[in-house]
C-alpha positions in Angstrom: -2.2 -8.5 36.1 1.0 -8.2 34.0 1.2 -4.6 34.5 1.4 -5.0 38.2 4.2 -7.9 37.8 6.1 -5.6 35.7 5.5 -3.0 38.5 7.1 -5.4 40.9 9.9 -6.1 38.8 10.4 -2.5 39.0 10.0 -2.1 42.9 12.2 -4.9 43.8 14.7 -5.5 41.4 15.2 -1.9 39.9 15.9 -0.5 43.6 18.4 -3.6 44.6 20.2 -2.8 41.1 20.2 0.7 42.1 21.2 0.9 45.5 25.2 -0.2 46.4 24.2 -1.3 49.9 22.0 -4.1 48.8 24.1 -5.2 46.4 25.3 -8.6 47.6 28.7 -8.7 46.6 31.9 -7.4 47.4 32.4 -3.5 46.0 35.5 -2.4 45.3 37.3 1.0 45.5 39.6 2.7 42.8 41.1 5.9 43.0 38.7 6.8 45.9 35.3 5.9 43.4 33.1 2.9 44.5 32.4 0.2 41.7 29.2 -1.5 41.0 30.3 -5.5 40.4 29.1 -6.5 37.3 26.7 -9.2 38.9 24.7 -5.9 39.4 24.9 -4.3 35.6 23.9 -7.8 34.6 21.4 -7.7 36.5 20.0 -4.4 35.6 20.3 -5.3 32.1 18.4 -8.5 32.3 15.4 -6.5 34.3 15.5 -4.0 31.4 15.0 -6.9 28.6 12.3 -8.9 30.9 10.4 -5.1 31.2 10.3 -5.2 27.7 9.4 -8.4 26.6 6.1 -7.7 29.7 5.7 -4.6 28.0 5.0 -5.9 24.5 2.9 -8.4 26.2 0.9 -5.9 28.3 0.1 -3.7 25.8 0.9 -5.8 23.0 -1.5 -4.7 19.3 -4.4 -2.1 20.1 -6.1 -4.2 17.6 -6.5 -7.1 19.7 -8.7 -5.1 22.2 -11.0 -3.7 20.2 -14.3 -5.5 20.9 -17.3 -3.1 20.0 -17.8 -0.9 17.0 -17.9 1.6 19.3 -14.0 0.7 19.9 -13.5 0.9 16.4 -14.5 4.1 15.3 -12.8 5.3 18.4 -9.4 3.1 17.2 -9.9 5.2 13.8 -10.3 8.9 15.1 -7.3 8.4 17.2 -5.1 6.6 15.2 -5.2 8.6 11.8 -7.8 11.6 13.2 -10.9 10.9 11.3 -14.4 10.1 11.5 -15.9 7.2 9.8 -19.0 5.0 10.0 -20.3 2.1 9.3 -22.6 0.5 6.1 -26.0 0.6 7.4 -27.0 -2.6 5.2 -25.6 -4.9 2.3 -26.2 -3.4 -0.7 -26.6 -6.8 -3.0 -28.3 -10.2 -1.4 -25.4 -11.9 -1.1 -23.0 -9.7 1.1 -21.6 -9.9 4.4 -23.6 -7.8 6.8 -20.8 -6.6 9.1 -19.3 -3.9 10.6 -15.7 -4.8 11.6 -13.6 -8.2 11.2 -10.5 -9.0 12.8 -7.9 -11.1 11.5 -4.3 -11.7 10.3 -5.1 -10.7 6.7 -0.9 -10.6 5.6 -0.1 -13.9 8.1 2.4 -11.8 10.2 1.4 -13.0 13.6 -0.2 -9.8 13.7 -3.7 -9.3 14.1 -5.5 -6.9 11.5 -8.9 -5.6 11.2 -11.4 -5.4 8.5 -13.9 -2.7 8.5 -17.5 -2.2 6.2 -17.0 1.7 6.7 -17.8 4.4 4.3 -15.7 2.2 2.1 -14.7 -1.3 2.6 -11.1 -1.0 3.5 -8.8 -3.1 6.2 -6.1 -1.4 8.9 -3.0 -3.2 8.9 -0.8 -3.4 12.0 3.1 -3.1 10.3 4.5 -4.3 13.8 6.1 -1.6 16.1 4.2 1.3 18.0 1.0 2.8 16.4 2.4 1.8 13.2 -0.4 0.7 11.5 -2.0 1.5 7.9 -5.2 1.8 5.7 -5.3 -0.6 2.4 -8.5 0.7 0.8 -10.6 -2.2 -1.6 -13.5 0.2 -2.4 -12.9 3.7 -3.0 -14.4 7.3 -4.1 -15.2 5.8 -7.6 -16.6 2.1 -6.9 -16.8 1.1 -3.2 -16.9 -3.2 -3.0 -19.0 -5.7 -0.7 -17.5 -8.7 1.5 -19.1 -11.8 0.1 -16.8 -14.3 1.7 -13.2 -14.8 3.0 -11.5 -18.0 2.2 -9.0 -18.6 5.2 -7.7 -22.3 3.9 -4.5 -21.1 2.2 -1.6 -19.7 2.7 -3.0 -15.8 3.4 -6.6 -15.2 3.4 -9.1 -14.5 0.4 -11.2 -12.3 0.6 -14.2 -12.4 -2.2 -15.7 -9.1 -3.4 -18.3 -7.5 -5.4 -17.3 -3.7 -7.0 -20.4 -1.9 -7.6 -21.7 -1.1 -10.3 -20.1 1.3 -13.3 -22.4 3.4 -16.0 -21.8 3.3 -19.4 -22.4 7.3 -20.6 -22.5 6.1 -24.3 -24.6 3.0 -24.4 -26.8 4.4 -21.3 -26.5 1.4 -18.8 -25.5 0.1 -16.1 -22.2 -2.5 -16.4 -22.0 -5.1 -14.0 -18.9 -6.5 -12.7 -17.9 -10.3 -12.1 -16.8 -10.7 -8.3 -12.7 -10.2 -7.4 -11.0 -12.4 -5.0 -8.4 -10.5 -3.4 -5.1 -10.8 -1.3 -3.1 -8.4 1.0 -0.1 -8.9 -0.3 2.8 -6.2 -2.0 1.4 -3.6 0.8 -2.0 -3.8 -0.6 -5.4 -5.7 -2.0 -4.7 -7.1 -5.5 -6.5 -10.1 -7.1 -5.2 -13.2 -5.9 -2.2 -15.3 -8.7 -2.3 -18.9 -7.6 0.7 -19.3 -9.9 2.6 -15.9 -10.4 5.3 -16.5 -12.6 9.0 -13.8 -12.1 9.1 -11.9 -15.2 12.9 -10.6 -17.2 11.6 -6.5 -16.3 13.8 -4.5 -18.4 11.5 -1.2 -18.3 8.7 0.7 -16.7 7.3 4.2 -17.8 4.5 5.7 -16.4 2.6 9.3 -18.0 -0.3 10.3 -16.4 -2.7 13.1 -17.7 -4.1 16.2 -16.4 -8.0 16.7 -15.0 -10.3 19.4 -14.1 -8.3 20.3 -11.0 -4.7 19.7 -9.7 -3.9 16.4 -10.6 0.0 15.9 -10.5 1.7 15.7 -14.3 4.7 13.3 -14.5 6.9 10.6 -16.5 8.5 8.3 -14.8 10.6 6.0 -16.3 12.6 2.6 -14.2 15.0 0.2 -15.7 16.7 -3.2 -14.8 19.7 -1.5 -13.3 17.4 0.7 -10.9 17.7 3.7 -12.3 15.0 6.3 -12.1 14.0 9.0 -14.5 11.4 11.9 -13.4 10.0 14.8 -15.7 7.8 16.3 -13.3 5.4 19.0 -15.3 2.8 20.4 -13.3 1.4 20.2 -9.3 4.5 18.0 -8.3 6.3 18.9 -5.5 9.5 19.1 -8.0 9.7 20.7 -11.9 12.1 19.6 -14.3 14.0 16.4 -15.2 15.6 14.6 -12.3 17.3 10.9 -11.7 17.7 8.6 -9.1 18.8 5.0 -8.1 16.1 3.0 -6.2 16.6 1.4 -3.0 17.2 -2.7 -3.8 14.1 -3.2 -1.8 11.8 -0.9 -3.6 13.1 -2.0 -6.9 12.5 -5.8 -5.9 9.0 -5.5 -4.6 8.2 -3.2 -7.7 9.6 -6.0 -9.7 7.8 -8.8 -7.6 4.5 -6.9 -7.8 4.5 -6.8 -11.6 5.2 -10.5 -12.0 2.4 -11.1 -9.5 -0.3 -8.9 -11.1 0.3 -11.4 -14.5 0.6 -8.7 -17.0 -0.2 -10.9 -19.9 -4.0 -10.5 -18.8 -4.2 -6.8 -18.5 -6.3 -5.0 -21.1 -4.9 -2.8 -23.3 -7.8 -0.1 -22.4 -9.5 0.8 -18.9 -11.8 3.5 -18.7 -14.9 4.7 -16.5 -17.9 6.0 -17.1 -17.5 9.7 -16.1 -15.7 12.6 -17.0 -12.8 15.2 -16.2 -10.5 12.4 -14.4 -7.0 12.1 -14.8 -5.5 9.1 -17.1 -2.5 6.6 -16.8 -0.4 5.6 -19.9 2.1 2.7 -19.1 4.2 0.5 -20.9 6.0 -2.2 -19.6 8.7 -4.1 -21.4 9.6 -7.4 -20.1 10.3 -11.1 -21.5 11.0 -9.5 -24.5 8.0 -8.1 -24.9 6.1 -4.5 -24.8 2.9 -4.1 -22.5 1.3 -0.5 -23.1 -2.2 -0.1 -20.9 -4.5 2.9 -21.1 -6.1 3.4 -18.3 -8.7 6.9 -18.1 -9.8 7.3 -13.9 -7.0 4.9 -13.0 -9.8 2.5 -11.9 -8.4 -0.5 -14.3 -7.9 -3.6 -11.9 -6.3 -4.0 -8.2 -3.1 -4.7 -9.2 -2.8 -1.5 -11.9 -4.0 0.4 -8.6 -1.6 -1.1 -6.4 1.0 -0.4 -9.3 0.0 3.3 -9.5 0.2 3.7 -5.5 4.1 2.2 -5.5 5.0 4.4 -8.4 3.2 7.5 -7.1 5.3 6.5 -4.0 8.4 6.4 -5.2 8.0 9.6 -7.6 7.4 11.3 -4.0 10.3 9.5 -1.5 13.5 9.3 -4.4 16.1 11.2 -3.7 16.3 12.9 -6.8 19.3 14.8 -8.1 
C-alpha cells in the first residue's frame, strides 16, 4: 500500500513540479530564459522530504520482517555472507529453546534480533541502510545458553549460562555461576546497577604471542587522549607510533571502564587449554593501580568488551 502512495506522489506531483505548463502561476522571463516560480521549487522540495519520510516507512528495518527461521538465516547470508544454523536443543534443563528473538535489546527504537545460532549472539540494527552488526555472547572458546530476559528496566537483561571450562591440572570440569548481561558500550557486558565514573589517568595493554599469528602490541592511553603503539609482530604497522583519540572514543573507553567496576576484576584469568594468546593490563585510576592477567582473553564480558575497543582503536588511529 505505501509503496503505491509514494508511487502516486511521484506520478502526480513530480510531473506538475516538472512540467512549466502546469505550473499554476505566473512564469516570468529574464534575458530570454523562462523561470520556474518558487511555489514550484517549494513544492518539489516538500515531495522530495514526504518521499523520504514514505520511504523509511516502506521499507523501514529488514529486521522487522523477518518472521521464519527460514528468513533469518536468509537475513544472515545476505547481510554479512555467511552461513549459520540454529542449536538443535538446550544444552542444560533450564534454557530457552529458541531459535531467533526479536527485540530492542539497546532501547533505540530500533528493533534487534536475537539468534541461538552456532553461537548465541544478537544482530544490532545501528540505524541507517544495512547498517547493522553482530555482538557475540558465546564464542569459539565457551558458547552461553538463554535462560531468561528481564525486560522491566531501563534496557533489557538477558540471563546466561557459559558452558562449562576444564581444569587440565586438577582434571575437572569447572562450572560457572549464570551472567546477566546488557547491550550496552557496543556490546554484551554484565549488567552495573550502580556504575560509579572513575578519575582514569592510564591504560596499557601487552598482549602475548600463540601458536600462530596472533598480533604483538603495547598500547598505552592517558587522561589527555593520547595514544602510544609499539606494534611488534603480525600488526598491520611495526615500530613505535602516537596518536590523539577522537573525544568520542576516549569517552566511551573511559565510560566502559567505570561501568565494568574494575574493583571486582580478578587479578588472574585463565582457561583450561593451551597455545592461546594472553592479555596483561593495568589500569591506574582513583589513585590506584589495576594490573589483570588474563591467558585466552576469556576473563569476563566486560575485559572482552575492553579488549574488542582497544583492538579497535590499535587498528582505526591515525598513527604518526
Amino acid at each position: 500500500m505505501t509503496r503505491h502512495l509514494i508511487f502516486y506522489f511521484i506520478l502526480i506531483f513530480g510531473s506538475g513540479c516538472t512540467s512549466i505548463k502546469k505550473v499554476p502561476f505566473k512564469i516570468k522571463k529574464k534575458n530570454g530564459v523562462l523561470l520556474q516560480c518558487p511555489s514550484a521549487l517549494f513544492i518539489r522540495s516538500s515531495v522530495f522530504v514526504l518521499l523520504l519520510l514514505f520511504s523509511s516507512i516502506c521499507f523501514g528495518n529488514k529486521i522487522d520482517d523477518l518472521k521464519t527461521p527460514e528468513d533469518v538465516l536468509k537475513f544472515i547470508k545476505r547481510t554479512f555472507d555467511k552461513q549459520d544454523r540454529f542449536q538443535t536443543k538446550p544444552r542444560t534443563p533450564n534454557a530457552i529453546d529458541f531459535k531467533f528473538i526479536k527485540l530492542d535489546l539497546n532501547k533505540d527504537g530500533l528493533t534487534d534480533v536475537l539468534i541461538n545460532g552456532t553461537y548465541l549472539y544478537a544482530i544490532i540494527d545501528n540505524g541507517g541502510r544495512n547498517n547493522f552488526e553482530e555482538n557475540y555472547i558465546g564464542g569459539r572458546h565457551f558458547n552461553c545458553e538463554l535462560l531468561s530476559i528481564d525486560s522491566s528496566g531501563k534496557l533489557p537483561l538477558l540471563i546466561v549460562q557459559k558452558d562449562d571450562d576444564y581444569d587440565n591440572d586438577l582434571g575437572k570440569d569447572i562450572k560457572f555461576n549464570p551472567d546477566t548481561l546488557v547491550n550496552n558500550y557496543g556490546g554484551f557486558i554484565e549488567y552495573n546497577s550502580s556504575p560509579k565514573q572513575i578519575d582514569f589517568n592510564e591504560i596499557k595493554i601487552m598482549t602475548s604471542p600463540c601458536f600462530g599469528t596472533c598480533p604483538t602490541f603495547e598500547l598505552t592511553i592517558t587522561k589527555n587522549r593520547q595514544a602510544i603503539l609499539n606494534a611488534k609482530q603480525y600488526n598491520r604497522l611495526t615500530g613505535i607510533y602516537k596518536s590523539v583519540m577522537d573525544d568520542k572514543i576516549f569517552s566511551d573507553l573511559v565510560g566502559l571502564l567505570s561501568y565494568i567496576n574494575i574493583d571486582s576484576l580478578k587479578n588472574n584469568y585463565q582457561i583450561g587449554w593451551t597455545d592461546n594468546p594472553s592479555i596483561d593490563i593495568q589500569i591506574l585510576y582513583n589513585g590506584l593501580t589495576k594490573k589483570v592477567h588474563d591467558y585466552g582473553l576469556e576473563g569476563t564480558f566486560g575485559l572482552k568488551r575492553l579488549y574488542e575497543v582497544l583492538y579497535k582503536i590499535k587498528a582505526t588511529q591515525d598513527w604518526e
